[in-house]
C-alpha positions as CSV (number, residue, x, y, z in Angstrom):
1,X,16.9,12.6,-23.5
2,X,19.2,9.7,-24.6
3,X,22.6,11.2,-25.1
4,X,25.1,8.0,-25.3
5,X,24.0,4.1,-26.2
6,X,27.2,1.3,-25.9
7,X,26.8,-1.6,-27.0
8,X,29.0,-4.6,-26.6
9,X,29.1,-8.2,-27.9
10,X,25.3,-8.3,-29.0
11,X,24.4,-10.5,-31.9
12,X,26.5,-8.9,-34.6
13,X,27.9,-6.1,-33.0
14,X,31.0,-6.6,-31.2
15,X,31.4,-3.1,-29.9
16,X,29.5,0.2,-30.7
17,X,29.6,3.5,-28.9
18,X,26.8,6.4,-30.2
19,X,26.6,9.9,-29.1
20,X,22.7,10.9,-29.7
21,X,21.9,14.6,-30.1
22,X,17.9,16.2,-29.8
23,X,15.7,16.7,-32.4
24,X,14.9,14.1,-35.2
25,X,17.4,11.5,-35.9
26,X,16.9,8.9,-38.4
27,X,19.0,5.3,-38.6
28,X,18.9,3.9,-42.8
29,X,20.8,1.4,-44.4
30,X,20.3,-1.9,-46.6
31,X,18.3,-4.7,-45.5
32,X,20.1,-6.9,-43.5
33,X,22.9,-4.2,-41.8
34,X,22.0,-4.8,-38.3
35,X,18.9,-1.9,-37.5
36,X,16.8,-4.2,-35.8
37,X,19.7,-5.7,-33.4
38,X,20.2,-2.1,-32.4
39,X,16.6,-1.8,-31.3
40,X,16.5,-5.3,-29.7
41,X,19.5,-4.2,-27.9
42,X,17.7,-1.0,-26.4
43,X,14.9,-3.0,-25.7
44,X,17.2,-5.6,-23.6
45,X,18.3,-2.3,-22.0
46,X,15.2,-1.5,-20.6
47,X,14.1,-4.4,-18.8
48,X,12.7,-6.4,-22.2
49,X,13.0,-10.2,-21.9
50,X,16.8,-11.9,-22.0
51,X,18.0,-14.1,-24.1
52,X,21.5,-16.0,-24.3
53,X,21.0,-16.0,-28.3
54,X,21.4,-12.3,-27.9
55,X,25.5,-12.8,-26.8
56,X,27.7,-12.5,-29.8
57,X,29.3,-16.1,-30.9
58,X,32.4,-16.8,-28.9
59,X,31.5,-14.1,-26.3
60,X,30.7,-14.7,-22.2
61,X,28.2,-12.1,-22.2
62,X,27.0,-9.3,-24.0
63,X,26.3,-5.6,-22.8
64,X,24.2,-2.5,-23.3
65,X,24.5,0.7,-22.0
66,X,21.9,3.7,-22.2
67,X,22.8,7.3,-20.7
68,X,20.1,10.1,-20.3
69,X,20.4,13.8,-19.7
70,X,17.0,14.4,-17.8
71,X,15.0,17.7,-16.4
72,X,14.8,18.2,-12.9
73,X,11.4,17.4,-12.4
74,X,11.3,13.9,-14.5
75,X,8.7,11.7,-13.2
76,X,11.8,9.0,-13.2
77,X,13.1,10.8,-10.3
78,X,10.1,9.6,-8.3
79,X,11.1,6.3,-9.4
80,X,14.6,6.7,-8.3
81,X,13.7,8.0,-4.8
82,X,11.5,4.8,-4.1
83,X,14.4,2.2,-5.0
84,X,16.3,4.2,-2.9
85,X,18.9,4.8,-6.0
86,X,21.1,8.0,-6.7
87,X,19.5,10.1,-8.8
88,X,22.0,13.3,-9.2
89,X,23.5,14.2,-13.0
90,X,23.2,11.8,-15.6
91,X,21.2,8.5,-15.5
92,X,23.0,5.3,-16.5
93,X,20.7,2.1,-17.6
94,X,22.9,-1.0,-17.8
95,X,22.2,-4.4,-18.6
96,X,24.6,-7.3,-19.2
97,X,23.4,-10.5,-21.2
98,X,25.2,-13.5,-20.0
99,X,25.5,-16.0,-22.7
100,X,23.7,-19.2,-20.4
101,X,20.3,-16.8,-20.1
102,X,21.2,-15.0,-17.5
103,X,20.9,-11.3,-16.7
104,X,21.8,-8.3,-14.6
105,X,20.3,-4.6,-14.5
106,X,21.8,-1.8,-12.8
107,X,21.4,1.8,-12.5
108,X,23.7,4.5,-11.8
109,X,26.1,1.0,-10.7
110,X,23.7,-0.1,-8.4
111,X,22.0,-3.1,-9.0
112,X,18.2,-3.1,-9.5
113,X,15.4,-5.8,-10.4
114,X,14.1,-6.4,-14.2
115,X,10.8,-5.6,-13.2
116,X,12.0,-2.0,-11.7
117,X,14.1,-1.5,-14.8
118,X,10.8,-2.1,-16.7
119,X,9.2,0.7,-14.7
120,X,12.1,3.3,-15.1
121,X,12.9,2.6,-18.6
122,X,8.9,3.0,-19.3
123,X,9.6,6.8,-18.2
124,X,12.7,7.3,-20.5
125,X,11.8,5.8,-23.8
126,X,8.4,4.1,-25.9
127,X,9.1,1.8,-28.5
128,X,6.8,1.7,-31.5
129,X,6.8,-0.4,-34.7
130,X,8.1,-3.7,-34.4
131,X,8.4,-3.7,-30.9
132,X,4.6,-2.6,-30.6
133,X,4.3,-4.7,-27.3
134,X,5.4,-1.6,-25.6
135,X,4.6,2.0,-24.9
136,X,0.7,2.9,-26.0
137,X,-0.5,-0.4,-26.9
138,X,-0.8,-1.3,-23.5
139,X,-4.6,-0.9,-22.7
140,X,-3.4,-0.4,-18.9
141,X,-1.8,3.0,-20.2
142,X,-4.7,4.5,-22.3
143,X,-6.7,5.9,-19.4
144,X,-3.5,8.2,-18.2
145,X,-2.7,9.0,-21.6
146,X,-6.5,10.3,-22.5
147,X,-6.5,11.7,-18.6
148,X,-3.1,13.6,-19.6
149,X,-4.7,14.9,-22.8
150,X,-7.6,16.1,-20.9
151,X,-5.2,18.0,-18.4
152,X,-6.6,16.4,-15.5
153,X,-3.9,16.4,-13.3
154,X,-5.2,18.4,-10.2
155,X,-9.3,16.8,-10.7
156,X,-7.4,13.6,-10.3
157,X,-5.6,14.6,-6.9
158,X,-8.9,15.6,-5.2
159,X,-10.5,12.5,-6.8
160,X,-7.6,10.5,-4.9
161,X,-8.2,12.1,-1.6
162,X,-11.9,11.7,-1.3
163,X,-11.6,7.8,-2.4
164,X,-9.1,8.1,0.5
165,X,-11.5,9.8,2.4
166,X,-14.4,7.5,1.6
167,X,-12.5,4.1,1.9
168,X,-11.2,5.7,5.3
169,X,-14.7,6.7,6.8
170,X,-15.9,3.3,5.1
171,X,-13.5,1.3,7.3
172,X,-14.1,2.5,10.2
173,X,-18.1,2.4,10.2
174,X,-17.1,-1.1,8.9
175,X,-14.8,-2.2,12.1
176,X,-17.4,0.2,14.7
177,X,-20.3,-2.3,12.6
178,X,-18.2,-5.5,13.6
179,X,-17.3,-4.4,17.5
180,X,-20.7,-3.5,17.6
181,X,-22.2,-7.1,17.0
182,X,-19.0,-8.6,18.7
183,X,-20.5,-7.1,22.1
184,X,-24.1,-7.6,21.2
185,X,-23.4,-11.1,21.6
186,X,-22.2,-10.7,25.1
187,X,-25.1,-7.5,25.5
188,X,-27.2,-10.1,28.0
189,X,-23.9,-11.3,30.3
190,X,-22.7,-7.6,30.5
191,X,-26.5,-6.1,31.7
192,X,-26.3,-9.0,34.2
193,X,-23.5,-8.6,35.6
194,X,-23.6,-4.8,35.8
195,X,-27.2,-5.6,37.3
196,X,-25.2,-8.0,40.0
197,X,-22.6,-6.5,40.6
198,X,-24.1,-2.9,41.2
199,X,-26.3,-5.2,44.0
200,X,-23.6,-5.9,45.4
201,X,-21.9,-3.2,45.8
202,X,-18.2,-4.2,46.4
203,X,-16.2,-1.5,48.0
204,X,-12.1,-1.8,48.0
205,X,-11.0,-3.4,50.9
206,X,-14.3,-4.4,52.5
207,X,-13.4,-7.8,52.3
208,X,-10.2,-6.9,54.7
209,X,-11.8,-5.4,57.4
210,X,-15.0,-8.0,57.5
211,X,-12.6,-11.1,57.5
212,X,-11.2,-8.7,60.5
213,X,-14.4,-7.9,62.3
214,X,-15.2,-12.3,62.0
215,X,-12.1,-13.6,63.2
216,X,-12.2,-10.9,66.6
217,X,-16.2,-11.8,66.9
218,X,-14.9,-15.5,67.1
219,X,-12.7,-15.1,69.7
220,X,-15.3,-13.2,71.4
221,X,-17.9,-15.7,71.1
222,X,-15.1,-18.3,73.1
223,X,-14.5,-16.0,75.8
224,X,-17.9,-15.5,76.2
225,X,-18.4,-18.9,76.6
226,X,-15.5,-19.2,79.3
227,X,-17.0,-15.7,80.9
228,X,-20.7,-17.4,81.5
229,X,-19.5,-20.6,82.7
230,X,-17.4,-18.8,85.5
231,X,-20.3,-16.4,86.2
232,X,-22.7,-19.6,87.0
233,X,-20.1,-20.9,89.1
234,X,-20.1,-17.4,91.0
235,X,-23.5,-16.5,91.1
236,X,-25.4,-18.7,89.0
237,X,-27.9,-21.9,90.5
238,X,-24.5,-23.6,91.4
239,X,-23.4,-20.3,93.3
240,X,-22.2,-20.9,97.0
241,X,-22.6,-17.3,98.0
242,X,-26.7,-18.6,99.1
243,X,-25.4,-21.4,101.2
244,X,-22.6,-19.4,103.0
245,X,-24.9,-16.6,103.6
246,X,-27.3,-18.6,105.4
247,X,-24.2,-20.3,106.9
248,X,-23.4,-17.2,108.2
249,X,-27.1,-16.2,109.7
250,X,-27.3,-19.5,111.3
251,X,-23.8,-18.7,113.4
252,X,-25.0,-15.4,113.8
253,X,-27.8,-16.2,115.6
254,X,-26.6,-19.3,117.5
255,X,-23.5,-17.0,118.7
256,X,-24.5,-15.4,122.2
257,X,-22.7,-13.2,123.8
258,X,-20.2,-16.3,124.9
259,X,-19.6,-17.5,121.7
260,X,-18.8,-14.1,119.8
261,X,-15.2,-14.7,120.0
262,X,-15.6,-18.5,119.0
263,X,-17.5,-17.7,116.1
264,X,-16.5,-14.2,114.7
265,X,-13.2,-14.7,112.9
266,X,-15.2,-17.8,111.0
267,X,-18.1,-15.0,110.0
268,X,-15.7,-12.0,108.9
269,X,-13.7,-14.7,106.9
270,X,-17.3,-15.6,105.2
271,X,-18.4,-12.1,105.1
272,X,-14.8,-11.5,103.3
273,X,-15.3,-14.2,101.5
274,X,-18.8,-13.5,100.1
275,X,-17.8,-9.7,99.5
276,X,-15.6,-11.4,97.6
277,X,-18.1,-13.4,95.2
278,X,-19.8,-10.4,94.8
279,X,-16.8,-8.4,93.1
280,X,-15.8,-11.4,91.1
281,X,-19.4,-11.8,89.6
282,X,-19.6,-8.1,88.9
283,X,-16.2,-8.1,87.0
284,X,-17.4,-11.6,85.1
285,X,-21.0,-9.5,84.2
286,X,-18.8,-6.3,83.2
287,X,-16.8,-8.9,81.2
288,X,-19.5,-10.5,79.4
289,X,-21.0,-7.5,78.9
290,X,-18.0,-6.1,77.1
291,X,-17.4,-9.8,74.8
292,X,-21.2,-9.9,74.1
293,X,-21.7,-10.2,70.6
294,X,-24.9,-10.5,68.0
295,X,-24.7,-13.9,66.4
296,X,-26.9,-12.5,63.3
297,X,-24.1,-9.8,62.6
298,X,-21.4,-12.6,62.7
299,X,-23.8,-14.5,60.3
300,X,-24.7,-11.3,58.2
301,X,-20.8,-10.6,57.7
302,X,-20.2,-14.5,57.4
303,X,-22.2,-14.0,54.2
304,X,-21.1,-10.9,53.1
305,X,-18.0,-12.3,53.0
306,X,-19.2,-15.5,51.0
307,X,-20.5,-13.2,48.4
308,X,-17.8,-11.1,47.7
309,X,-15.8,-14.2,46.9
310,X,-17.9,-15.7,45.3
311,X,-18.4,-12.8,42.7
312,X,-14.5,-12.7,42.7
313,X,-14.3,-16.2,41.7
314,X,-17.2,-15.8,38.9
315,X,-15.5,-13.0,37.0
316,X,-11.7,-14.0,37.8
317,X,-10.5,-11.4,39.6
318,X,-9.7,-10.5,43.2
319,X,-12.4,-9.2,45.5
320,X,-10.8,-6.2,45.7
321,X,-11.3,-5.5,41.8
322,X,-14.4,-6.1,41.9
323,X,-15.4,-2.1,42.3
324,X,-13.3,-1.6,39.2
325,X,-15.2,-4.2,37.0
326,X,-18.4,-3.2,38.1
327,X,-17.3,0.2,36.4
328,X,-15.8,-1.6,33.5
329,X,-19.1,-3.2,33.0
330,X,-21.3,-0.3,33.6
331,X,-18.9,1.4,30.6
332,X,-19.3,-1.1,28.4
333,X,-23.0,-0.9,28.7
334,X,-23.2,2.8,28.8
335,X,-21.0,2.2,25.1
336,X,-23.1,-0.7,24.0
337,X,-26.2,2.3,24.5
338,X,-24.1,4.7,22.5
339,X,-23.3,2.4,19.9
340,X,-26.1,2.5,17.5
341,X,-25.8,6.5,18.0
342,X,-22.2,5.8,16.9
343,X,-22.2,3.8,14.2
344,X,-25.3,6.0,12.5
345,X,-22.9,9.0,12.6
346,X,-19.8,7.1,11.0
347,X,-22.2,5.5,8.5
348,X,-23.8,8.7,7.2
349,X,-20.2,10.1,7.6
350,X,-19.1,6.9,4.3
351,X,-22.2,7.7,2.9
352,X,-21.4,11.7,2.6
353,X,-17.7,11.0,1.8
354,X,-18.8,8.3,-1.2
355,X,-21.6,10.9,-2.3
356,X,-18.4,13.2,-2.3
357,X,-16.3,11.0,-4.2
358,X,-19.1,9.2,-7.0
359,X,-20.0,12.8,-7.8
360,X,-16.1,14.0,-8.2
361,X,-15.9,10.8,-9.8
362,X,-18.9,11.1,-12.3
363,X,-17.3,14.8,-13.1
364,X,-14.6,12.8,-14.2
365,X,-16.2,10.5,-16.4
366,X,-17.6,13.2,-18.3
367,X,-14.3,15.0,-18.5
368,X,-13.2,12.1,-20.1
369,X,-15.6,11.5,-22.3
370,X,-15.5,15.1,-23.6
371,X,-12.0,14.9,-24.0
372,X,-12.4,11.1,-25.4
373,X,-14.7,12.7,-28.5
374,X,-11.5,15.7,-28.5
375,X,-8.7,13.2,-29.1
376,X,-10.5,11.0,-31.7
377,X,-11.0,14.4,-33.5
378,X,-7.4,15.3,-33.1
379,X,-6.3,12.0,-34.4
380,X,-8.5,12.1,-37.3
381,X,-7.0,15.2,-38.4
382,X,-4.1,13.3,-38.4
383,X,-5.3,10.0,-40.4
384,X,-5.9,11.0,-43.9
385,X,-2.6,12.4,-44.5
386,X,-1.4,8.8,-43.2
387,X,-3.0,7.1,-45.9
388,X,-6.1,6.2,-43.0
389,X,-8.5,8.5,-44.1
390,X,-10.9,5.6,-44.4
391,X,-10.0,4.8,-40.5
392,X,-11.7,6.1,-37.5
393,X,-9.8,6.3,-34.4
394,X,-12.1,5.1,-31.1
395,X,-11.4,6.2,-27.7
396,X,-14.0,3.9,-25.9
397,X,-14.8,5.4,-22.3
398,X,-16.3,2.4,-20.0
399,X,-17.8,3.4,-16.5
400,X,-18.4,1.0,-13.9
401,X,-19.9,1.6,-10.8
402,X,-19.3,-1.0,-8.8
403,X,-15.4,-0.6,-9.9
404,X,-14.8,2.4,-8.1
405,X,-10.9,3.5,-7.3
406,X,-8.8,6.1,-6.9
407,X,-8.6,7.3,-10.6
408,X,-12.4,6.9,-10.9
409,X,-14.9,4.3,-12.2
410,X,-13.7,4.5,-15.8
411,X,-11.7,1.9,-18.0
412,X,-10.2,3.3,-21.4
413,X,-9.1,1.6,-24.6
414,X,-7.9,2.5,-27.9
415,X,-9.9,1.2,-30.5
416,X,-9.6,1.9,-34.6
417,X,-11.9,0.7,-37.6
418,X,-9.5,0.8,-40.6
419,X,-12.3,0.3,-43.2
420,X,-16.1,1.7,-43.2
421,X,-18.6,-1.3,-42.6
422,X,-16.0,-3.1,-40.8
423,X,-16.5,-4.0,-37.0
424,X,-14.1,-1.8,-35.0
425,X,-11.8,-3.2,-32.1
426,X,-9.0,-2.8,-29.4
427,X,-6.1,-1.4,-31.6
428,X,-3.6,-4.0,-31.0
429,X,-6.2,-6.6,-32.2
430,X,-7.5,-5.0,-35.4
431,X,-5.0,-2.6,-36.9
432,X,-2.2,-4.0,-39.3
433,X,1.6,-3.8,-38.2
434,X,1.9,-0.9,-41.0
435,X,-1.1,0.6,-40.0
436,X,-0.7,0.3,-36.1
437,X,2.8,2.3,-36.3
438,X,0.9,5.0,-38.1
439,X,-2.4,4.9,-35.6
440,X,0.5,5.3,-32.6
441,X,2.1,8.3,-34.8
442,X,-0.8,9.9,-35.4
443,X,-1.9,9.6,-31.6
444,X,1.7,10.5,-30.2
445,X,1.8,13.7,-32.4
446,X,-1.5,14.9,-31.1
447,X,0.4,14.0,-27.6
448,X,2.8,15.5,-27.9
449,X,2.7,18.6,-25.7
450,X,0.5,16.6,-23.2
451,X,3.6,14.7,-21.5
452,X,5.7,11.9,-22.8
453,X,8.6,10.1,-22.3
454,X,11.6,12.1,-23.4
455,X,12.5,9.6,-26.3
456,X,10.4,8.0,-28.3
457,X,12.0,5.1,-30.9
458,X,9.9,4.3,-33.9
459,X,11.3,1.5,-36.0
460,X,10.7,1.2,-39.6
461,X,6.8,3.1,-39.2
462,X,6.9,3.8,-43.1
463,X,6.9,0.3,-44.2
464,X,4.4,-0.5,-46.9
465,X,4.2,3.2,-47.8
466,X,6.4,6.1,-49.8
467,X,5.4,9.0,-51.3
468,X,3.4,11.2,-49.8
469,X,2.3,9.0,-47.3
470,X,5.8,8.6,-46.3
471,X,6.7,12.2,-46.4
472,X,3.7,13.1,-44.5
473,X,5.3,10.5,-41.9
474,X,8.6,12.4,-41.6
475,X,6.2,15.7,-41.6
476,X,4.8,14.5,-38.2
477,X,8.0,12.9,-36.9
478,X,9.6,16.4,-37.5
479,X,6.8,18.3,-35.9
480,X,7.2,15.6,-32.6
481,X,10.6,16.5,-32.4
482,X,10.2,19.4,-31.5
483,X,9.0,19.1,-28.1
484,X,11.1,15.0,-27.3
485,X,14.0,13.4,-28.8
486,X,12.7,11.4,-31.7
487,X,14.9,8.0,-33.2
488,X,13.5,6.8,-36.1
489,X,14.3,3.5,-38.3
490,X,13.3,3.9,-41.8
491,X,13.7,3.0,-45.0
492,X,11.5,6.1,-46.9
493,X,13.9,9.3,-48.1
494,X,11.3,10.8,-47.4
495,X,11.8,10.8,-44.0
496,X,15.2,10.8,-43.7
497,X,15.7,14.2,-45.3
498,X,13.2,15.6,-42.4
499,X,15.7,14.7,-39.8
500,X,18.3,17.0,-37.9
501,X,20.6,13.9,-37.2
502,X,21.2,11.1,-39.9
503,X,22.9,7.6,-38.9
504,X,24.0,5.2,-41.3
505,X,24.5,1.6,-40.2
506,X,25.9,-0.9,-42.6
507,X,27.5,-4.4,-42.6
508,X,30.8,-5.4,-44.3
509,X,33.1,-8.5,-43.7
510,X,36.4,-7.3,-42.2
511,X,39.3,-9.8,-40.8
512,X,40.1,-6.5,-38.2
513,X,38.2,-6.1,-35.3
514,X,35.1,-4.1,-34.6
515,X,33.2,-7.1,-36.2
516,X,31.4,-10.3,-34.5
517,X,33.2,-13.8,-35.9
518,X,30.6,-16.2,-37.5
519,X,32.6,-19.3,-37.0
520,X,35.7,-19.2,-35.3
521,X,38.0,-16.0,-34.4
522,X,40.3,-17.0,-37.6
523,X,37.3,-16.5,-40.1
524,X,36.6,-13.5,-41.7
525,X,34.3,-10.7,-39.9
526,X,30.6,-9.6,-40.2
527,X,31.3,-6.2,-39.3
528,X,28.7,-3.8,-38.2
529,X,29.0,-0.1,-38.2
530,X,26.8,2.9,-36.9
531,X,28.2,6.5,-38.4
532,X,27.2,10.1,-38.6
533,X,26.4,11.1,-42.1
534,X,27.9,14.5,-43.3
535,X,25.8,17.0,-46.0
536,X,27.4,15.0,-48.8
537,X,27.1,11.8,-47.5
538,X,24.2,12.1,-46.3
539,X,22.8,13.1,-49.9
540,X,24.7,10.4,-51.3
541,X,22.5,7.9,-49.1
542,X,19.1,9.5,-49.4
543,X,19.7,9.1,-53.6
544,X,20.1,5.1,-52.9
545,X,17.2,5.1,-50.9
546,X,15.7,6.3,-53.9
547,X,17.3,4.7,-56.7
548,X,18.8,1.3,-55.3
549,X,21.7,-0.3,-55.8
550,X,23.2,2.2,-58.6
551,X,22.9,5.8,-57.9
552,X,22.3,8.4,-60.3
553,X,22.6,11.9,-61.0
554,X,18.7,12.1,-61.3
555,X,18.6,10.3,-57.7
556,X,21.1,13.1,-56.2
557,X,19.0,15.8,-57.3
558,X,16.2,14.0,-56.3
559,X,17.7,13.8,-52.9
560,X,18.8,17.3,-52.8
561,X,15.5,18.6,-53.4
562,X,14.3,16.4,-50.9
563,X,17.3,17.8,-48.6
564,X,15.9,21.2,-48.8
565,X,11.5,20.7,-48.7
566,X,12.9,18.9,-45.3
567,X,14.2,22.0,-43.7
């Protein structure tokens, strides 16, 4: 709850410090004393818009200062955690008004944004009356507030993780869908080259040992070449060995018995000579026997060889990968086969998950709507005594489809039709100022166990009224009080006597300080004051609420009885 407010130099009030107790606590005084600065000062105070006419005359800036006293597990904590801000003992709100416009928010001394200020001090206090632009006017609130009536808290945490679920399962059936058509397109270049490739047959370093097995069947093919030409010269058509053998003969057989010593040494150096021959043209045949080589094979490997490289050169890699993108292709095939196995699993798996979730989701909806026709019940117990027993309170329930999320496919407003016959509408849009304080009083009271934030301001929510239509007001203020701290601005006795806690603020001229100087700091002093009311006083006050300006004895008693059918 709010336990301490300080203000300093807004509009009229120069400096105030409150201490704020549970319960019920009511705020009167005469038109004019300075109520509605003190609401437009908590409003600044939790993020509301900032404004350098806010700054007292005379002052730099102006200042307001909220502490709370909060349970353990306060949704605000959550808040806290994500800003990263200190969240142990009490929580101080701060912001400072400077009189050019500008602003600055902090809490707990550490400097935050307006629009997280907005979200933290949506947790710790609603606004209702004048400043009806907050709290449960908001359309954007009604669906957790009728979803928080209906208690459906843990529904809404399994709705959340199968629209997770779904969205998840969606996605990726969605991105398999899109790789999918991505290698469709390349489905005819992938089958040909696994087609090519697999003819091919590349092994790893193949293209090392043909280059290899070439350049040594070149060489061969020279000395071959060399090996021949000496082998004709030795016993090939140009081969002397014929000519000296018949040399030889011929000497033989001229040689007579005289002429053996003449011509002997000549035939043993042919004989030696022509043995001679004969070894050198068996080593040249063993020699070209050894260097003979296939021309075909040097052609087959010559073209081996240009097709490796040229497949290396048509997919960009070195012949040596070509063995590993031949399996690369042959896997992309073998997935581009799978694929359509693939994505029909992940599509009936988003189908199954959003069957899941539309039917958690459709439970939902009817929840809602059961507990839609339950509220507007609840509320209408609560109208007539209101002096809106002609009204009917509308919770409309709107389910879309094709606007599925993660709190369902359902849209909420608060509608009202104040009179019969007449066409009914948001509330913000068709209910009166008096009659929309009392619609959000009505609605909060039925609330009021079903979570809230722990301080809830209504300002001046019996205007237009008294009587029994006021005292029906502080009835229902009284009973809200008892489960969050209720401040209330009002100018009905009626419901000031309901109230644990009564605060009178009033306005007198002063030349002493505590006041706000209209002209100059030598003119007199509008001075505006915020004090707790004893018994007495506090009787004393509810009997000018009823009788005015001049109080009588009638208006005590009045009060007094008041005083005690409030208790």
């Amino acid at each position: 709850m709010l336990t301490s407010l300080s203000i300093r130099d807004i509009v009229l009030i120069e400096k105030l410090d409150l201490a704020l107790s549970d319960g019920l606590t009511v705020l009167t005084g005469e038109t004019g004393a300075g109520k509605s600065i003190l609401l437009d000062a908590v409003s600044l105070a939790l993020g509301g818009r900032g404004d350098g006419a806010l700054v007292r005359h005379g002052a730099p800036r102006g200042q307001v200062t909220l502490v709370f006293d909060l349970a353990a597990d306060h949704p605000v904590h959550a808040l806290l955690a994500e800003a990263d801000l200190p969240g142990e003992g009490e929580l101080i709100v701060r912001r400072v008004q400077m009189a050019d416009g500008r602003t600055r928010a902090s809490v707990n001394d550490q400097a935050v944004s307006v629009q997280m200020l907005r979200r933290i001090g949506a947790s710790l206090i609603e606004l209702h009356g004048q400043h009806a632009d907050r709290a449960l006017v908001d359309p954007a609130t009604h669906r957790a507030v009728l979803d928080a009536f209906a208690v459906l808290g843990p529904d809404l945490e399994t709705l959340g993780a199968l629209w997770k679920t779904w969205r998840t399962a969606f996605n990726t059936a969605r991105a398999e869908r899109k790789r999918l058509e991505e290698a469709a397109k390349e489905a005819d270049f992938i089958r040909h080259a696994v087609d090519e490739l697999s003819a091919l047959g590349a092994e790893a370093g193949e293209e090392e040992s043909l280059s290899i097995r070439r350049t040594a069947m070149m060489h061969a093919e020279k000395i071959a070449g060399d090996l021949s030409e000496a082998l004709d010269a030795v016993g090939g058509g140009s081969s002397p060995i014929p000519s000296l053998s018949a040399a030889v003969r011929r000497l033989e057989r001229r040689a007579g018995d005289e002429g053996q010593k003449l011509i002997r040494p000549a035939v043993e150096a042919i004989d030696q000579a022509l043995d001679a021959l004969e070894t050198a043209r068996a080593h040249l045949e063993a020699a070209l026997d050894e260097a003979a080589f296939e021309p075909a094979e040097l052609e087959r490997i010559e073209e081996r060889l240009f097709a490796l490289r040229a497949a290396g050169r048509k997919y960009g890699v070195p012949v040596d990968d070509l063995a590993r993108v031949t399996e690369q292709f042959c896997s992309q095939l073998e997935q581009l086969d799978q694929s359509e196995s693939l994505l029909a699993r992940l599509d009936k798996a988003a189908a199954d998950a959003e069957a899941a979730y539309r039917a958690a989701a459709a439970g939902i909806s009817q929840a809602r709507r059961t507990a839609a026709a339950a509220l507007d019940a609840a509320v209408a117990a609560e109208l007539g005594p209101l002096k809106l027993g002609n009204a009917t309170f509308i919770t409309q329930v709107t389910t879309d489809p094709d606007a599925p999320g993660a709190d369902g496919c359902d849209s909420v407003e608060f509608w009202v039709q104040t009179n019969p016959g007449t066409r009914p509408g948001p509330m913000m849009k068709v209910a009166s100022g008096g009659e929309l304080s009392r619609f959000l009083l009505a609605l909060k009271v039925v609330l009021a166990d079903k979570g809230s934030a722990p301080t809830l301001i209504f300002d001046e929510i019996d205007t237009g009224v008294g009587g029994a239509v006021a005292d029906a007001i502080g009835q229902r203020l009284a009973r809200l009080s008892h489960t969050v701290q209720v401040l209330c601005v009002t100018h009905a006795p009626q419901v000031a006597a309901r109230a644990r806690h009564h605060l009178l603020i009033a306005k007198e001229s002063s030349g002493g300080t505590g006041g706000v100087s209209v002209e100059d700091m030598d003119a007199p002093r509008t001075v505006t004051s915020v004090a707790p009311l004893s018994a007495e006083h506090r009787r004393e006050e509810i009997a000018r609420m009823l009788a005015g300006a001049s109080v009588t004895d009638e208006a005590r008693a009045a009060a007094e009885r008041l005083l005690n059918g409030g208790h």
